[in-house]
C-alpha positions, 0 to 999 in steps of 0.5 A: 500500500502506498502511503499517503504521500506516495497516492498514485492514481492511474487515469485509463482514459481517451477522453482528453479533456476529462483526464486533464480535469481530473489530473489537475484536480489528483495533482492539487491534492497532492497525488501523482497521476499517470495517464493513459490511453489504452487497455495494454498500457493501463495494466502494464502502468498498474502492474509497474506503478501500483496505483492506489486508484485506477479510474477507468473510462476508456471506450471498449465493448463490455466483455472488453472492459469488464475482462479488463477490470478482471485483469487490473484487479489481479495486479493491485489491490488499489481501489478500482473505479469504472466511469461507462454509460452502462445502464442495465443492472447486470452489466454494472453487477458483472463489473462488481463481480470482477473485483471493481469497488464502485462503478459511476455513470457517466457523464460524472461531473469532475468534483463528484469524482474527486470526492467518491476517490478521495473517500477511497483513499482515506478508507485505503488510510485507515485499513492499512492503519488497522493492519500496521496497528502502531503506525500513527495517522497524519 
């Protein structure tokens, strides 16, 4: 677990102009944000990296993104969140049962993002507090 001034976000996106927003608003938090583009080079960035978030808004085809999710979540125990237009119950609960923590409908505005990964993170804080019971939070 990285500790808290060590906060790698991962940002799988190919929306430009949304990953710049939220890259602004991770960095103003103190957070270092890898960005990429496509699924190879998210999982190769989680496996190298591990991030305590990923966000993950790329445009692939369901079984494509949820295999994807499959294969993030068995390289880091970082919190995982989905960004899809997904709509219909089952394929939200098909990314919960890949090990996803929290799927978000998108469009989602950049501050609700940024509250729903922050919460993820102090949470992150707190668990490995309660693992390493002599370690004092900051």
């Amino acid at each position: 677990m990285n500790t808290t001034e060590e906060r790698i976000v991962l940002i799988a996106s190919q929306d430009a102009d949304s990953a710049s927003i939220w890259e602004k608003l991770f960095l103003q938090k103190g957070c270092t944000v890898v960005r990429e583009v496509s699924p190879r080079h998210a999982l190769q960035s989680t496996k190298l990296v591990s991030p305590s978030l990923i966000i993950l808004n790329l445009d692939l085809p369901h079984a494509e993104r949820i295999e994807l999710c499959h294969q993030l979540r068995l390289a880091t125990t970082g919190t995982l969140l989905v960004l899809s237009s997904a709509k219909d119950e089952q394929e939200v609960y098909e990314y919960y049962l890949v090990g996803v923590d929290e799927h978000l409908a998108t469009p989602v505005n950049p501050m609700a993002l940024l509250i729903k990964s922050m919460a993820w993170l102090v949470k992150q804080d707190w668990s490995d507090l309660r693992v390493q019971p002599g370690r004092a939070y900051k």
